[in-house]
C-alpha positions in Angstrom: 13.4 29.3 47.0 16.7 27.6 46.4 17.0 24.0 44.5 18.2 22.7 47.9 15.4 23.7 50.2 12.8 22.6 47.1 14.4 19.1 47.5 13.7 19.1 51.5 10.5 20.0 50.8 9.8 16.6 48.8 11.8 15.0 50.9 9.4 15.6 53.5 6.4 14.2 51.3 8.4 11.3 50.4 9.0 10.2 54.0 5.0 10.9 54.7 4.2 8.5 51.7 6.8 5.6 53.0 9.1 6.4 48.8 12.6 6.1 49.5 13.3 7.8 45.8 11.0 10.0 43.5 11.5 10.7 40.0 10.3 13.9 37.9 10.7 13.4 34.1 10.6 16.3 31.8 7.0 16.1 30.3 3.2 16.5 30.6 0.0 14.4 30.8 0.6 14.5 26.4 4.4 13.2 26.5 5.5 16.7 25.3 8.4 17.5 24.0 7.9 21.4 25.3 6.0 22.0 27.9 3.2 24.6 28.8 4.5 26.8 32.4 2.4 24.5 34.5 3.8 20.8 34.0 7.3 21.9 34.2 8.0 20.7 37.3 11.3 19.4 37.1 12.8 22.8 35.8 11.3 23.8 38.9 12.8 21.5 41.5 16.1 21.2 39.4 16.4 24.7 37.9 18.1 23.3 35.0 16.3 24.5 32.1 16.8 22.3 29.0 13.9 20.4 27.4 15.5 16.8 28.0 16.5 15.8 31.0 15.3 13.4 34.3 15.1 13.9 38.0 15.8 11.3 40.6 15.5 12.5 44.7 16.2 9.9 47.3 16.4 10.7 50.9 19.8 11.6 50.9 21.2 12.0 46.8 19.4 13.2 43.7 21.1 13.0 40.3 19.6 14.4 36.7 20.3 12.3 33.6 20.4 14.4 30.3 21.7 14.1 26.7 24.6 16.0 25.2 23.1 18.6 23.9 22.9 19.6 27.8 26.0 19.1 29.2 27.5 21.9 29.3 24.5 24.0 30.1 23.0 21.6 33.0 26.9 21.5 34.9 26.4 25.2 35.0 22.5 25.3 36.0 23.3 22.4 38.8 25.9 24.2 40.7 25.7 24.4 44.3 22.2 22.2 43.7 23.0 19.3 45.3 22.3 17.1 41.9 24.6 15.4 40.5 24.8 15.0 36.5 24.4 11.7 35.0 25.6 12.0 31.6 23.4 9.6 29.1 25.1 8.0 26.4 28.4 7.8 27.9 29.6 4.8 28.5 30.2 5.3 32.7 26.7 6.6 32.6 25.2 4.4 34.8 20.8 4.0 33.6 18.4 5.6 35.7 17.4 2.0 37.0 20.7 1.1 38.0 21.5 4.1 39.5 18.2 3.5 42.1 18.8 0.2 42.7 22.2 0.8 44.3 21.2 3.7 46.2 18.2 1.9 47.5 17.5 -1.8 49.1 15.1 -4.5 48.7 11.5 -3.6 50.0 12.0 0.2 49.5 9.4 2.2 47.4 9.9 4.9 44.7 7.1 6.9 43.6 6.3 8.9 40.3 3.1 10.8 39.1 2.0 8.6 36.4 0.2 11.4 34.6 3.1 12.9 33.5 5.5 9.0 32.8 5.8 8.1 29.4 3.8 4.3 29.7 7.1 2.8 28.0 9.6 4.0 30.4 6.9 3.2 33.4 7.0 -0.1 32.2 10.8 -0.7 32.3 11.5 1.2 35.4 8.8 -0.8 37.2 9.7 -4.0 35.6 13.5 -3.7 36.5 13.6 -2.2 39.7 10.8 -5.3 41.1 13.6 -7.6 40.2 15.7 -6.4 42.9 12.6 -5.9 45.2 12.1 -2.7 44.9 8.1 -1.9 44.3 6.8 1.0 42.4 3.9 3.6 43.6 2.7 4.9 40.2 0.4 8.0 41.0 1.7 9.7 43.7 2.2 13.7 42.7 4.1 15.2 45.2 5.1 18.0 43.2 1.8 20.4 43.2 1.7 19.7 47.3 4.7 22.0 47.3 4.6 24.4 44.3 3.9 27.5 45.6 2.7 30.6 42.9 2.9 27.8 39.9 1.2 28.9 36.6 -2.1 28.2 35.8 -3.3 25.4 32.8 -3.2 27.7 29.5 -6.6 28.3 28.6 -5.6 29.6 24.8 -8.6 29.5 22.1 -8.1 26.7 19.5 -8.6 27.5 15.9 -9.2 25.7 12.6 -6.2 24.5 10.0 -8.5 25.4 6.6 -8.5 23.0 4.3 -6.2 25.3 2.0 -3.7 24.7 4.6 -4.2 21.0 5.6 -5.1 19.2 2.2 -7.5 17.0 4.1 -10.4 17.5 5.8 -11.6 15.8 9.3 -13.6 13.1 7.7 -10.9 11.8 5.0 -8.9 11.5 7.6 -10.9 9.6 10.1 -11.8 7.6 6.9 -8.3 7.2 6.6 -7.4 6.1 10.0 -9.7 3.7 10.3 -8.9 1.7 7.4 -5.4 1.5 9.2 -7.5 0.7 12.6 -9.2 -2.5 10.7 -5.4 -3.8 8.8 -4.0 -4.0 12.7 -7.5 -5.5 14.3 -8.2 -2.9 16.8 -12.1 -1.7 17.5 -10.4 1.9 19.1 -7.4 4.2 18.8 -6.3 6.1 21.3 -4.4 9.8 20.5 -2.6 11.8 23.2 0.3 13.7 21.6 -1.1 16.7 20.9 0.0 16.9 17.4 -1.3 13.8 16.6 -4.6 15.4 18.1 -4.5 18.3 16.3 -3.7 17.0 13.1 -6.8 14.5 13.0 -9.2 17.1 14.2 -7.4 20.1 11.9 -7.1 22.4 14.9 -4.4 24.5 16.1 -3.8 26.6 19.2 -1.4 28.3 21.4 -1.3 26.2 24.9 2.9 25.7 24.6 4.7 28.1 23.3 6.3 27.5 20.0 4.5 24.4 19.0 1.0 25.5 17.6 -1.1 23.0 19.5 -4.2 22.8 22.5 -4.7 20.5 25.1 -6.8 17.8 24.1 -7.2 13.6 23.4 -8.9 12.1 20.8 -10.6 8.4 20.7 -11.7 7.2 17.4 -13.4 4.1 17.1 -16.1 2.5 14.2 -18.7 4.6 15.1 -17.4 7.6 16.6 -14.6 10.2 17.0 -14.6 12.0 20.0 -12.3 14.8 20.8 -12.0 15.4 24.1 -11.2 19.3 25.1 -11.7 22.1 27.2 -15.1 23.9 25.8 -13.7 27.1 26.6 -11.2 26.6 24.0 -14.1 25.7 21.6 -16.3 28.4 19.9 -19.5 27.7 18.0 -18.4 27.5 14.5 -15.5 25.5 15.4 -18.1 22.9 17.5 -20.5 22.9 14.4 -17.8 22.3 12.2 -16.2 19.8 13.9 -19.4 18.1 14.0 -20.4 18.2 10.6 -17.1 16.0 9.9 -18.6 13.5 12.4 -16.7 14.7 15.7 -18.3 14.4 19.2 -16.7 16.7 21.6 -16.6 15.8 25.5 -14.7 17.9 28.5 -11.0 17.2 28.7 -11.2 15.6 32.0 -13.6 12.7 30.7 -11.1 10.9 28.8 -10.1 8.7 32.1 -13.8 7.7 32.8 -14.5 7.0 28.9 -11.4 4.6 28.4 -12.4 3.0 31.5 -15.7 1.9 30.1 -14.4 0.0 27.4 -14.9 -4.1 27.9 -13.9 -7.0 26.9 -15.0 -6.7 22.8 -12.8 -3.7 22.6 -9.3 -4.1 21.1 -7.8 -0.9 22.0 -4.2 0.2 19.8 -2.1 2.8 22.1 1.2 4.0 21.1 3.2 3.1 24.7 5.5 6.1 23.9 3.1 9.0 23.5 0.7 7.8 26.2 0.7 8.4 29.9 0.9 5.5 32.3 -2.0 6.8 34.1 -4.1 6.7 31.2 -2.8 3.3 30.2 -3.6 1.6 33.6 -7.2 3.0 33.3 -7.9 0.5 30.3 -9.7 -2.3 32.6 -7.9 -5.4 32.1 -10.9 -7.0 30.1 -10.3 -4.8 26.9 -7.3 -6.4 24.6 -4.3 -3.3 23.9 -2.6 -3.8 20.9 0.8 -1.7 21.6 2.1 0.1 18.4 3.3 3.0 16.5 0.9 5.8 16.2 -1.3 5.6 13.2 -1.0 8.8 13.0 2.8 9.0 13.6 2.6 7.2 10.5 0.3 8.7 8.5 1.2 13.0 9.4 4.7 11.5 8.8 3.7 12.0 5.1 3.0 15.4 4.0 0.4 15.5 1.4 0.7 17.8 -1.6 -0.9 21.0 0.0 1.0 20.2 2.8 4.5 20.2 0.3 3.3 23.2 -1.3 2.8 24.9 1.9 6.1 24.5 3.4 7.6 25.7 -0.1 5.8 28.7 0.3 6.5 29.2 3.9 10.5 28.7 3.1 10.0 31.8 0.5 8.8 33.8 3.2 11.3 33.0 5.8 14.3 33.3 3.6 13.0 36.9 2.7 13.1 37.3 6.5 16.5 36.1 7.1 18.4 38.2 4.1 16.1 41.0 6.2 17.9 40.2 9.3 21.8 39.2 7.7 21.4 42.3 5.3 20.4 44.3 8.7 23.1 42.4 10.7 26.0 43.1 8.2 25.3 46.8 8.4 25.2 47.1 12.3 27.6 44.8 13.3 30.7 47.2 14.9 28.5 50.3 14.9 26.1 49.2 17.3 25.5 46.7 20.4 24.0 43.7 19.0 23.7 40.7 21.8 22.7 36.9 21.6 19.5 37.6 22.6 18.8 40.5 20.8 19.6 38.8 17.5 16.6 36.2 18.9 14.4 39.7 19.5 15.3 40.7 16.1 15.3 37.7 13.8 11.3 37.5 15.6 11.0 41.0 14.3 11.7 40.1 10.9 9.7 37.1 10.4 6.8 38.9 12.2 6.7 40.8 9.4 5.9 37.9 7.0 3.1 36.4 5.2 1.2 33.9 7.4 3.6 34.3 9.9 2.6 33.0 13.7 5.4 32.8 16.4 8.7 31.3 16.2 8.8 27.3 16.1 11.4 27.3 19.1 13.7 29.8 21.3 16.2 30.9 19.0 19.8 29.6 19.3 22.2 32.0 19.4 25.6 31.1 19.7 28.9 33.2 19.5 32.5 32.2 20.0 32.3 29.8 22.0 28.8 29.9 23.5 28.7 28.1 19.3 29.8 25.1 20.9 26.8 24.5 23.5 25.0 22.6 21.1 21.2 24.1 22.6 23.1 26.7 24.3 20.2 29.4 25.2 21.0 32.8 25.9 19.9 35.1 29.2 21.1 38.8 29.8 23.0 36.8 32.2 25.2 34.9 30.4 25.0 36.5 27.0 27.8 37.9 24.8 28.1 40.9 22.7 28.6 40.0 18.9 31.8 41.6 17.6 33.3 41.1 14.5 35.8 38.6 14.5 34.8 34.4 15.0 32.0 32.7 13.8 28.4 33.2 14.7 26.1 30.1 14.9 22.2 31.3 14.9 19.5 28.2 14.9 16.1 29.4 14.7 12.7 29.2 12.9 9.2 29.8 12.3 5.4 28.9 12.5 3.6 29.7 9.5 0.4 29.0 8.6 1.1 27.0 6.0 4.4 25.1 7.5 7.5 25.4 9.8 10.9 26.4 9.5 14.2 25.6 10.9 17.4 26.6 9.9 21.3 26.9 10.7 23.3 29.1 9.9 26.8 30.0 11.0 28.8 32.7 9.2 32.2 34.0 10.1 32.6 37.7 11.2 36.4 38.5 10.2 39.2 36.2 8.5 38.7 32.6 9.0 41.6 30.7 10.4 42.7 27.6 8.6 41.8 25.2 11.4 37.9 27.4 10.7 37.9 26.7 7.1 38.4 23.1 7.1 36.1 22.6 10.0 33.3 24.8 8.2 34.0 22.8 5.2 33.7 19.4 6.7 30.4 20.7 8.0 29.5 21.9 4.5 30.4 18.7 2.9 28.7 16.2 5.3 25.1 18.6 4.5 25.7 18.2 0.6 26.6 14.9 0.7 22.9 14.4 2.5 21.1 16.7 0.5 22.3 15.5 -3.0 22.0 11.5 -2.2 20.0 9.3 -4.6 19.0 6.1 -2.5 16.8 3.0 -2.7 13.5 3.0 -1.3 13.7 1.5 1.9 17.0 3.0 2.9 17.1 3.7 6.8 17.8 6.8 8.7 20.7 4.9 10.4 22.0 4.1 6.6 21.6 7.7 5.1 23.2 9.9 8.1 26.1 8.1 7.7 26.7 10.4 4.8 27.0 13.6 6.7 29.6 12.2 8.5 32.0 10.9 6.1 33.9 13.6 5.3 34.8 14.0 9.6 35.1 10.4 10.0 38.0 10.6 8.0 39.8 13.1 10.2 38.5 11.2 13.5 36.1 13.6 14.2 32.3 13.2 14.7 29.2 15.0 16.7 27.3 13.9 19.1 23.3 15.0 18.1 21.1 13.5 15.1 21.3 14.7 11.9 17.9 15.2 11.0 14.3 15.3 12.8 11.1 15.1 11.1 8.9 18.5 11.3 5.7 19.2 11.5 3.2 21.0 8.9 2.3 24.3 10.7 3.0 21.6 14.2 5.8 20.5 15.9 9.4 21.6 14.9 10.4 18.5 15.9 7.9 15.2 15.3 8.7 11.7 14.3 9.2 8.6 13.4 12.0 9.2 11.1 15.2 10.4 11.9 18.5 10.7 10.7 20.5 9.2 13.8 22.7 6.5 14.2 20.0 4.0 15.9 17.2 5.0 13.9 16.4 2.3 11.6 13.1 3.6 10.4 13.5 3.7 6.3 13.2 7.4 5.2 10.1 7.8 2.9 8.4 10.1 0.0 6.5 13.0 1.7 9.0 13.2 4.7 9.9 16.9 5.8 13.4 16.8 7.4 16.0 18.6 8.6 19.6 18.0 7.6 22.0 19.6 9.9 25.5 18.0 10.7 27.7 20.2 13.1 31.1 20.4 14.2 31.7 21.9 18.0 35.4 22.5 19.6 34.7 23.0 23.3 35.6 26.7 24.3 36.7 27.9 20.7 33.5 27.9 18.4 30.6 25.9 16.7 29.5 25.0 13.5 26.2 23.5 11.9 24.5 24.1 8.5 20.9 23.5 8.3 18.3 22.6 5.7 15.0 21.4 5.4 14.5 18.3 3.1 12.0 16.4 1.4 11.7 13.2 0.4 10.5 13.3 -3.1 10.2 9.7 -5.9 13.6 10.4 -7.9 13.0 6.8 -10.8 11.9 3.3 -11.0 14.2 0.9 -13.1 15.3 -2.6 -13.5 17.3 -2.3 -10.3 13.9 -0.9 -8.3 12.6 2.3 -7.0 15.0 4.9 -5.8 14.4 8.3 -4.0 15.8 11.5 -3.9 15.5 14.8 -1.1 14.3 18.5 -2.7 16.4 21.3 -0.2 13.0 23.3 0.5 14.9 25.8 2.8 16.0 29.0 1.1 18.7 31.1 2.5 22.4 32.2 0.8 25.6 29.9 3.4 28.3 32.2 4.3 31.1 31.2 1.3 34.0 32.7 3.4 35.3 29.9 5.7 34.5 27.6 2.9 38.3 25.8 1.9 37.0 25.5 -2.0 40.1 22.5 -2.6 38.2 20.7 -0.1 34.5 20.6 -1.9 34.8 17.5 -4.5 33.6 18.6 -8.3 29.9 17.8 -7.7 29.5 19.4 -3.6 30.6 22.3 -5.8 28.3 22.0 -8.2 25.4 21.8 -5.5 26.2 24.9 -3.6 26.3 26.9 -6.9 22.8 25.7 -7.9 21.5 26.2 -4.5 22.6 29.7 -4.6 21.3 30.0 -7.9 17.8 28.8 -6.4 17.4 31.1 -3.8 19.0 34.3 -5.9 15.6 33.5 -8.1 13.5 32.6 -5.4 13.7 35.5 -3.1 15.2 38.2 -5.3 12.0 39.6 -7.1 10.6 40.2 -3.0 13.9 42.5 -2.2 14.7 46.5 -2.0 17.3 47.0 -4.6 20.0 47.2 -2.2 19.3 44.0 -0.2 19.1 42.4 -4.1 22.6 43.7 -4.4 23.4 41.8 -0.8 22.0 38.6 -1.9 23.8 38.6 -5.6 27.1 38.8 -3.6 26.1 36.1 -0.9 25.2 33.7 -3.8 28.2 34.3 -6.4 29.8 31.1 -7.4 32.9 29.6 -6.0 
């Protein structure tokens, strides 16, 4: 069914239910960053693809609002869809809210399903759109009406995270959280991002692809801790274990009824961004909601030694898989057809190949020429290219592990760089050392420290338009918060953090570039002048030295990259073939 006809379809139920507008977010009843088949129902109505990105259908328009990471790939996916594309961040970008207040009038409805609405964003579109008179009907899903053949809910078995893995078990944890519970004076603490979930109860499972999570809740309170799951997912060792560490388990679908019984003792603490509005609105009125940042945000923010120790280990085994796949790349490349996507197919190959190796931790981004410059640009037999060799190659990918997750960039050049490649490359190069190398006081802000990265482009007025580092997860989310370095992230970046550190350069319809590490946030010294912290590169994998423009690198960048190389030679060396050993010595020389 075309996008078009899908739109008259809703249309149709909009008119029935007296909305003049309806929006469809990209998310879940969890606030999900990826989604499993069923809840993505926007993709579905849109058919543009990315993970970001907003819906709005009115009776007679519909617009989509999405980052830049997106634009180039959603003006291609909305063709001939009737949809126009709201650009966010740009300054003629007019909000969602405004954009529905001057299509509509005072007295008209919109409708949402408030399962699937991020409470905060609820909030404000409800709160500004009454001012012009516009009222909101908050659970109305008029999507599963019309959604012929949709998947089914994932019904994947969860598992356990051992305690080798995790470095806490279920009960130091609850202990843990509810020590935070009693410094903010709630009674009850309410999880429903399903990594928070997981991480509290030490499961894991395979419900969305990519992100090593189930479908669940949890409720913790004085007394109890109740996860709240599908008992087909739950076998009876995990049920007796999870009940030895003083878990209740109830049916997924009880959550609503049990929040709904609290009264007017209870002091509930809900993070507004990771909670549904649905599930919000079912707290009666008589309980008190303290709205804050997860405790759990907060605390899985921190990785733990094991946790550390873990991802160190994971990084050996994923850097043994990518001098598999460069070494195998560099030997192929002109002799055989090699594609974007079947670089994905075999980088999976590789790592599958691995020590506790799971799935990959996203859809692998593989971008050449000038596909590089799509900054999530994901390949189809479609659209792909064949790899040839000449121009750079940008490939963004990474693993689930047992015992962490990885996510790298790397972009290496296939023939002679040109000048204009080299100094691009090397700004790129220079803004990731600069990060990586930093020596900072404690309680310096993401805002402050990815300023760094950028420096170096500033200077030739040039800049990009993502983040230049995300939190990730311990065998979890790729991408997890609530540090970030970003420009309005003022968060201060703390010991035990896990971040990437990936500044790019992108030249519409030439190429891309971004370098990616994985960092962590280690205690560096304390003197008269206070505490001061320092980042440990945990990713191990050689950076293609041929577009580097050496004049450019100041003594100490220099200096890194040699010791870096120097790192993963003696790292990953003693695991290699004698001929990929020979590979790796020339891929780490000095400069």
């Amino acid at each position: 069914m075309k996008t078009s006809a899908k739109i008259e379809l809703l249309r149709g139920l909009m008119k029935k239910n007296n909305v003049s507008a309806y929006i469809i977010p990209s998310s879940d009843p969890h606030i999900s960053e990826y989604l499993p088949d069923y809840w993505k129902s926007r993709s579905w109505l849109s058919g543009f693809t990315g993970s970001a990105g907003t819906v709005v259908v009115t009776t007679k328009t519909a617009a989509l609002w999405t980052d830049s990471r997106y634009f180039l790939q959603a003006e291609k996916e909305l063709t001939d869809s009737g949809i126009e594309l709201c650009k966010l961040g740009l300054p003629e970008t007019p909000s969602l809210e405004a954009w529905i207040t001057k299509q509509l009038s005072k007295g008209d409805n919109i409708g949402f399903d408030g399962k699937v609405f991020q409470t905060t964003q609820a909030k404000s579109i409800i709160d500004t759109l009454q001012k012009s008179g516009i009222e909101c009907k908050s659970n109305l899903d008029l999507i599963t009406p019309i959604w012929e053949n949709r998947a089914a809910m994932p019904l994947g078995k969860a598992f356990i995270q051992e305690l080798k893995y995790a470095g806490k078990s279920v009960s130091e944890k609850l202990e843990e959280i509810r020590k935070v519970m009693l410094t903010k004076g709630a009674s009850a603490y309410l999880l429903c991002a399903l990594d928070e979930v997981c991480w509290t109860f030490n499961i894991r499972g395979n419900d969305i692809s990519y992100n090593p999570v189930v479908l669940s809740y949890g409720f913790i309170d004085s007394k109890q801790a109740i996860l709240f799951i599908d008992t087909q997912k739950i076998d009876e060792n995990i049920a007796n274990h999870l009940n030895e560490q003083g878990v209740t388990l109830l049916p997924y679908e009880k959550i609503d009824g049990h929040i709904g019984k609290l009264g007017k003792s209870d002091v509930i603490l809900v993070d507004p961004s990771k909670t549904n509005y649905h599930l919000y609105t079912s707290i009666p009125d008589k309980a008190r909601i303290i709205e804050a940042t997860g405790i759990v945000t907060e605390i899985k923010a921190h990785k733990n030694s094991v946790e550390l120790e873990g991802f160190r280990n994971a990084m050996k085994e994923d850097g043994i898989a990518l001098v598999d796949f460069f070494y195998w790349l560099e030997l192929n490349l002109g002799k055989t057809k090699i594609t974007e996507t079947s670089i994905g197919e075999k980088l999976a190959e590789f790592r599958s190949k691995r020590n506790d190796f799971v799935s990959e931790s996203f859809s692998s981004i593989v971008g050449y020429a000038d596909h590089g410059a799509i900054v999530h640009y994901s390949a189809t037999k479609e659209t792909e290219y064949e790899i040839k060799p000449k121009g750079f190659l940008l490939i963004d990918s990474g693993g689930q592990y047992r015992n962490g997750t990885t996510d790298i960039t790397r972009t290496i050049h296939l023939s002679e760089p040109t000048e204009e490649e080299k100094i691009d490359f090397t700004l790129v190069l220079k803004g990731m050392i600069q990060l990586a190398m930093i020596k900072f006081p404690a309680g310096s802000r993401g805002s402050q420290l990815d300023t760094l990265a950028r420096m170096a482009m500033w200077k030739l007025n040039i800049n990009y338009g993502h983040g230049t580092g995300h939190g990730v997860g311990s065998f979890m989310n790729v991408h997890e918060g609530p540090m970030q370095f970003r420009p309005d992230n003022h968060l201060p970046i703390e010991i035990g953090e896990v971040m990437s550190n990936e500044p790019g350069l992108y030249r519409q319809g030439k190429y891309g570039i971004r370098i990616e590490n994985l960092i962590a946030c280690t205690p560096d010294i304390e003197n008269e002048f206070g505490k001061f912290l320092k980042f440990e590169t945990l990713t191990l994998c050689p950076i293609d030295t041929k577009p580097i423009k050496v004049d450019m690198l100041l003594p100490d960048e220099k200096e890194w990259l040699n010791s870096y190389h120097r790192a993963v030679f003696e790292r990953l060396s003693p695991s290699l073939n004698k001929e990929q050993k020979e590979w790796l010595k020339g891929k780490t020389k000095e400069i």
